[in-house]
LOPA-330652 format. One record per residue (C-alpha): residue number from 1; x, y, z. Coordinates in steps of 0.001 Angstrom, whole numbers, plus 500000, padded with zeros to 6 digits. Layout:
LOPA-330652
(NUM, (X, Y, Z))
...
end
This chain:
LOPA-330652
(1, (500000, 500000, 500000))
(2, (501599, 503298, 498814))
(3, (500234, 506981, 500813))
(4, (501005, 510127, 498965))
(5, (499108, 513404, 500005))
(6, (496134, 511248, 500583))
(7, (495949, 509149, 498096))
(8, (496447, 505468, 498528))
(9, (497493, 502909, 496413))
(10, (496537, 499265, 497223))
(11, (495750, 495653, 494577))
(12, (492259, 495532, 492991))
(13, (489887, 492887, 494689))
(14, (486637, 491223, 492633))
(15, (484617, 493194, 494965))
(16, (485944, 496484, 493213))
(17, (484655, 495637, 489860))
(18, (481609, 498029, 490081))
(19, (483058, 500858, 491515))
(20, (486259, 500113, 488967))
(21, (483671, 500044, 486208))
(22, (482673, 502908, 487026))
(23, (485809, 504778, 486878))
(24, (486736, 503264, 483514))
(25, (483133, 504806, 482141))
(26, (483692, 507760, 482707))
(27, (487552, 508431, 481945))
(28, (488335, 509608, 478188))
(29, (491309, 507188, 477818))
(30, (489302, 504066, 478611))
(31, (489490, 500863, 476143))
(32, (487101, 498213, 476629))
(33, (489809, 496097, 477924))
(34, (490004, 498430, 481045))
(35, (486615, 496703, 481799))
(36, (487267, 494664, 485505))
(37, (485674, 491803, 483005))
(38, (488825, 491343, 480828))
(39, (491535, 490838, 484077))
(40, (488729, 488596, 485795))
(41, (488342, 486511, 482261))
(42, (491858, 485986, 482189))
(43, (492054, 484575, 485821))
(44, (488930, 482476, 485713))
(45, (489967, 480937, 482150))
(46, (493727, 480439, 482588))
(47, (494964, 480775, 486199))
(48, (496935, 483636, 485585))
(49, (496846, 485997, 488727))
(50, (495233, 489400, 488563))
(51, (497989, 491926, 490463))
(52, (495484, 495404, 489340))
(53, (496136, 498338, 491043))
(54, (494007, 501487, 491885))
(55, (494074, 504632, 493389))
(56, (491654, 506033, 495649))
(57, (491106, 509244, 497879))
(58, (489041, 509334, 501249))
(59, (485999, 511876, 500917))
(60, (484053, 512339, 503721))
(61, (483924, 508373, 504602))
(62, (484016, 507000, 501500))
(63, (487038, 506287, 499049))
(64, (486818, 507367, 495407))
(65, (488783, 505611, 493032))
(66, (491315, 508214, 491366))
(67, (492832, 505800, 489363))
(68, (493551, 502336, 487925))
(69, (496266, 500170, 486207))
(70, (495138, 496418, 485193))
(71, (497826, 493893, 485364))
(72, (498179, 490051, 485047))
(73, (501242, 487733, 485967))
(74, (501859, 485016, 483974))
(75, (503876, 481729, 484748))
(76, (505664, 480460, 481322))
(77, (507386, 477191, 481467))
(78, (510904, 478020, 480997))
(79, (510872, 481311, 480985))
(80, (509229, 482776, 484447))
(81, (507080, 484891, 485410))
(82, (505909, 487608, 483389))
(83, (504240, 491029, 484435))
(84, (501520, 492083, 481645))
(85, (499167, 495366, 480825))
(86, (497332, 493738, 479071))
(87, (497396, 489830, 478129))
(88, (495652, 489200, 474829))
(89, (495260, 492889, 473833))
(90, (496711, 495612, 472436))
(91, (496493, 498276, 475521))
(92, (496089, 497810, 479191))
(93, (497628, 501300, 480486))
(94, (497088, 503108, 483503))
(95, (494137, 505533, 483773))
(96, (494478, 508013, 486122))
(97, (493362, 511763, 487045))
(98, (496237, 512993, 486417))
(99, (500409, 511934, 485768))
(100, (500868, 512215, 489282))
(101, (498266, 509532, 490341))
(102, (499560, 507434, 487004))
(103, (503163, 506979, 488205))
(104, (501889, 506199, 491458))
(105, (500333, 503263, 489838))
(106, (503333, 502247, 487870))
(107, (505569, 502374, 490877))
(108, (503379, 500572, 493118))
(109, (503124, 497592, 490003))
(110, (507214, 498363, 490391))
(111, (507449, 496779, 493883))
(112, (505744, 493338, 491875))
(113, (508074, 494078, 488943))
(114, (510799, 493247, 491335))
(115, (509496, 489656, 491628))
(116, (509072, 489044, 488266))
(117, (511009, 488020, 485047))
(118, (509654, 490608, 482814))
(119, (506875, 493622, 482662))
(120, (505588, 494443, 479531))
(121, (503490, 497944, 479469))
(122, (500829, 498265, 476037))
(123, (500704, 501573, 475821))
(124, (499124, 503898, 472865))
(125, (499551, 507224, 471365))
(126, (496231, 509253, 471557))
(127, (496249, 511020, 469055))
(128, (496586, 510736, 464644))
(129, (499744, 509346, 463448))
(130, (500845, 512750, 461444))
(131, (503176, 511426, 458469))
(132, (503827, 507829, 457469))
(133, (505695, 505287, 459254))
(134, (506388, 501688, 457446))
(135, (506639, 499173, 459847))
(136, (504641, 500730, 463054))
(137, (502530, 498732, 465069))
(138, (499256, 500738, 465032))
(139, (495617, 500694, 466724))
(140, (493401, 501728, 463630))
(141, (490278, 503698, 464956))
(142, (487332, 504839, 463137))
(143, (485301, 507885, 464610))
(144, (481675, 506879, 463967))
(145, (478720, 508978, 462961))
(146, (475086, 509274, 464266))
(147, (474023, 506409, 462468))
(148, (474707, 503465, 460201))
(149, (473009, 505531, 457024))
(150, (475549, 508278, 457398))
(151, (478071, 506078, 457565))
(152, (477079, 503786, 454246))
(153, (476764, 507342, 452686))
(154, (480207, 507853, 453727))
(155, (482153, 504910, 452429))
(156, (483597, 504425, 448549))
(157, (481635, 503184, 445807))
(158, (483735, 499877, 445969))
(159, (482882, 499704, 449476))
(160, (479344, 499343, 449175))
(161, (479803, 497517, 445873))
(162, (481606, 494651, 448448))
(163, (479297, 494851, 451041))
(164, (476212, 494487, 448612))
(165, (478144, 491797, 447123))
(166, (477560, 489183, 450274))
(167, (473959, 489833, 450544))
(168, (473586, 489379, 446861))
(169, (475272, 486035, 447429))
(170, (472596, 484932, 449945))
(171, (474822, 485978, 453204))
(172, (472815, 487034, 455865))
(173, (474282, 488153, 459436))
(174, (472943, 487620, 463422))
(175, (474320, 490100, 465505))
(176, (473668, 489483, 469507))
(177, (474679, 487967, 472629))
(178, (473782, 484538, 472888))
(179, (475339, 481019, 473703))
(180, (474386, 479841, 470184))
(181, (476159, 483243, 468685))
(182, (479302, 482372, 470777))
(183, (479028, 478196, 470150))
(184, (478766, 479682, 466353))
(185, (481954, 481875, 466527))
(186, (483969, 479239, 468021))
(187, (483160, 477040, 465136))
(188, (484552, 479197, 462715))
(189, (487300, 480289, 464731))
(190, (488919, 477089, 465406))
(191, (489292, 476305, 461552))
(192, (490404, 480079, 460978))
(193, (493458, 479348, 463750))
(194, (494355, 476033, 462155))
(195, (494866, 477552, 458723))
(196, (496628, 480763, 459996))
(197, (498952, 478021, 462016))
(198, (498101, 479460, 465323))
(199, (497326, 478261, 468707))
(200, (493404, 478775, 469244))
(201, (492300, 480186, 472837))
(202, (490259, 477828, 474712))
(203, (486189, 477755, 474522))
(204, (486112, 478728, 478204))
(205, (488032, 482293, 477359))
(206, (485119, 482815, 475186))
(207, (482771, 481657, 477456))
(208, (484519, 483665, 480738))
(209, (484151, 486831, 478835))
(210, (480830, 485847, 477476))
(211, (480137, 485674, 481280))
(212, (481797, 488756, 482347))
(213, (481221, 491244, 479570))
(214, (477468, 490162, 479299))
(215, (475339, 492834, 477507))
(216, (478695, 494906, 476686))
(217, (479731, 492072, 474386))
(218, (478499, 491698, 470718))
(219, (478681, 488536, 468190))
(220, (477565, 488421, 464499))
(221, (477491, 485357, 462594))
(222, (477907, 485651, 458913))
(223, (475683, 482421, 457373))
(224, (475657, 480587, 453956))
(225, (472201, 478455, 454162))
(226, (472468, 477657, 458026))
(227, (476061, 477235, 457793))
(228, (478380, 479766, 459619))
(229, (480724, 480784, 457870))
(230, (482470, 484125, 459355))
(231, (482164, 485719, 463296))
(232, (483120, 488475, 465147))
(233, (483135, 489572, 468618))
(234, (483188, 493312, 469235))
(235, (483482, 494658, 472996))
(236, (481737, 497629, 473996))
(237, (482786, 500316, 477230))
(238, (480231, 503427, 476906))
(239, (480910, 504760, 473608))
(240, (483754, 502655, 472121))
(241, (484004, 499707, 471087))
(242, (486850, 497665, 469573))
(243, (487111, 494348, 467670))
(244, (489396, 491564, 469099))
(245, (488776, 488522, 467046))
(246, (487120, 488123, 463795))
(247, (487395, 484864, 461494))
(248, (485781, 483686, 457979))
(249, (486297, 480291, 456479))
(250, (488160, 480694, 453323))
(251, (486786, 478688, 450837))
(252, (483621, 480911, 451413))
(253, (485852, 484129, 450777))
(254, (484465, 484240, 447163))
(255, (481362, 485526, 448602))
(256, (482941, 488376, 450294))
(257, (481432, 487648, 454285))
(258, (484233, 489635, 455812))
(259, (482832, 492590, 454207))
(260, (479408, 491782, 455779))
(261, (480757, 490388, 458688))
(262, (482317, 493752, 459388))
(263, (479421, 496063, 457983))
(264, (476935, 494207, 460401))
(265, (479231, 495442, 463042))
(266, (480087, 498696, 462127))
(267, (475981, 499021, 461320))
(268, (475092, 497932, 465094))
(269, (477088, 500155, 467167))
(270, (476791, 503565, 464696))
(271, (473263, 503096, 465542))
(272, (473423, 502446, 469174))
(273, (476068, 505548, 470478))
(274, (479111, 503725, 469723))
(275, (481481, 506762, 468908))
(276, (484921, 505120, 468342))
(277, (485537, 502057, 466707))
(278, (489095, 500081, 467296))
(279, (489485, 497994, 464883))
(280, (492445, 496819, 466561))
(281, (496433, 496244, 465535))
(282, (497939, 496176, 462456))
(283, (501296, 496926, 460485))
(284, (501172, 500625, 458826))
(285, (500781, 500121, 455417))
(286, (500685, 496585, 455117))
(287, (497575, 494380, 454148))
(288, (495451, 494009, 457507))
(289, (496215, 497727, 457658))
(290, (494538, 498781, 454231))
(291, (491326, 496667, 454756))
(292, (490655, 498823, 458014))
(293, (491985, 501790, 456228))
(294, (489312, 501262, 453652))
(295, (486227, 501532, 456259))
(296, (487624, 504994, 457152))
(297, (489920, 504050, 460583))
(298, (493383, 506049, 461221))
(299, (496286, 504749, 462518))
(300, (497468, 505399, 466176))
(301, (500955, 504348, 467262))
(302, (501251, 501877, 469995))
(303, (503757, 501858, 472401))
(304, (504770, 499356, 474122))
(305, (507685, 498661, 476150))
(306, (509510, 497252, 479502))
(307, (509215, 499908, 482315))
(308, (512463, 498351, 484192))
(309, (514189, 498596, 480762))
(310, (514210, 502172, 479632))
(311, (517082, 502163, 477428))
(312, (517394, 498552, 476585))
(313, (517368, 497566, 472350))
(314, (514200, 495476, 472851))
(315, (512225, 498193, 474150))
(316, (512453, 500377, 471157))
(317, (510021, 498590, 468784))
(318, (508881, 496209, 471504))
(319, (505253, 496375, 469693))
(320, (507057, 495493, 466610))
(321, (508768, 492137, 467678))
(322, (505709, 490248, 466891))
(323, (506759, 489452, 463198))
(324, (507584, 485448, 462930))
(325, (510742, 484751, 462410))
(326, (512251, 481601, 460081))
(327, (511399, 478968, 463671))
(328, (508140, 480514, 463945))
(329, (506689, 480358, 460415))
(330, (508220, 476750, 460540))
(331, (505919, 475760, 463259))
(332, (502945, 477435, 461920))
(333, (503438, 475613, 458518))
(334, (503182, 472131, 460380))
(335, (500403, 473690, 462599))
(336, (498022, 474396, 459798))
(337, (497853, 470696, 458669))
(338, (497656, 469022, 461778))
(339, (494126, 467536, 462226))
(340, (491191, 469908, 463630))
(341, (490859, 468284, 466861))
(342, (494216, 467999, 467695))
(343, (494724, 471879, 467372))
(344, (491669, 472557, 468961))
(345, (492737, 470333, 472128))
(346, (496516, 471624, 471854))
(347, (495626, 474885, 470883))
(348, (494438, 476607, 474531))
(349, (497314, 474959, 476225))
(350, (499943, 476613, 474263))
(351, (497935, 479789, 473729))
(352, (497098, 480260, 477434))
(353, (500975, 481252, 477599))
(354, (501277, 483638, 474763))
(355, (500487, 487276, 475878))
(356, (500095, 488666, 472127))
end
């Protein structure tokens, strides 16, 4: 527990999650993945031990959160113990009333740091990237209009060409919160992972957050027939939302469901006072970064890096260092052919310890 001028510093407990929530509502910097629901997720689904911090003030009996700074520790075999803000995002920094209150936070999570292997800080710019970079890590944001009409109105020609291209291909979309929505996503998902040669999460990850986020958590199911055949999940905090996992099933690509897949999004939270849209990391200039760029989004820098390592070579394009290398595009060659239900078993116990 840290004291300075009154405010006091202590490790976030389950029974904070409504006043934290709170908090995270109403600051300007706040991601979804600030929401108590994403640290709690990651506990309940894979053990890892939630070490959140907050600051709060005494007024007149009662203490008022003045801050907050989510962090997860993470036990990898062979390597240690790992200090994270966030796991299995792009962002997880501190939010705070002001710089004084946030480097409280950071050196109380310091006196943890100690214990640890490694601490890895996500943090973002917040503001437009003003000139080209090639190579920067980026969070691509879209500011959204009043509603979904404006917004069609807004987009290319091409754009709505695309989009009108999966309905006239007998796509249709269900967007909602349901267990058959989420049984529906993980369907897809699990073939999408195997072909991309990646570790899937586990079903309960999905189902923790499904849990946790409740009625701030949106699915759409793209279906051919009855057939799903592209999902995405889209998490929601006040006015933004952002877009952690989408998949489609490629030999279905043809009929363009990523562009409906992503319009039935986009079309659900214009019209329900989603202002800001993250449509989540990508390389500047590079494909991923192009098909966001298309819908409108701007690129924001991310910046991550190891708070105990200032000056170190790996800190200076620590976001970057997620590009495989020969050993890792060897693995996820062999990966993508192995049979479904092997990856799908194998997947979550692999996945559980990368923090990407």
């Amino acid at each position: 527990m840290s004291d300075n001028q009154g405010i006091q510093i202590r490790l976030a407990q389950n029974s904070d999650q409504q006043a934290w929530n709170r908090y995270v509502n109403e600051h300007p910097k706040a991601t979804p993945y600030h929401n108590f629901a994403w640290v709690r997720s990651v506990q309940a689904a894979y053990h890892h031990k939630n070490v959140s911090v907050l600051a709060y003030i005494n007024q007149n009996g009662t203490n008022k959160i003045t801050g907050i700074l989510p962090a997860t520790i993470m036990q990898i075999p062979f390597k240690g113990s790992q200090l994270c803000s966030l796991p299995f995002c792009d962002v997880g920094y501190a939010l705070a009333d002001n710089e004084e209150i946030r480097d409280l936070l950071l050196a109380e999570l310091q006196t943890i740091n100690s214990q640890v292997n490694k601490y890895e800080y996500r943090d973002s710019e917040h503001r437009v990237l003003a000139q080209d970079k090639p190579g920067q890590k980026v969070r691509m944001i879209l500011t959204l209009p009043d509603s979904s009409e404006t917004l069609m109105a807004g987009f290319k020609s091409k754009l709505r060409s695309q989009i009108r291209k999966a309905e006239k291909n007998g796509l249709r979309f269900e967007t909602g919160c349901s267990q058959q929505l989420l049984d529906h996503f993980y369907q897809v998902f699990v073939h999408n992972m195997r072909k991309l040669g990646s570790p899937v999460h586990s079903k309960a990850w999905y189902q923790c957050l499904f849990e946790q986020f409740n009625s701030e958590m949106l699915i759409s199911v793209i279906y051919s027939d009855d057939k799903p055949i592209g999902a995405g999940i889209v998490l929601i905090n006040k006015d933004k939302a952002c877009i952690p996992w989408a998949s489609t099933l490629a030999e279905f690509n043809r009929l363009a469901p990523n562009m409906l897949l992503y319009w039935s999004l986009l079309e659900y939270v214009a019209d329900n006072g989603i202002k800001e849209f993250d449509f989540g990391r990508s390389t500047f200039g590079e494909g991923t970064f192009k098909f966001k760029q298309q819908w409108g989004a701007e690129p924001i820098a991310l910046n991550w890096y190891l708070p105990n390592q200032v000056n170190s070579d790996e800190n200076a394009n620590l976001a970057a260092n997620v590009e495989p290398g020969k050993i890792r595009a060897m693995v996820e060659n062999t990966w993508s052919v192995l049979p479904l239900g092997l990856t799908t078993w194998l997947g979550p116990k692999v996945r559980k310890y990368i923090s990407l």
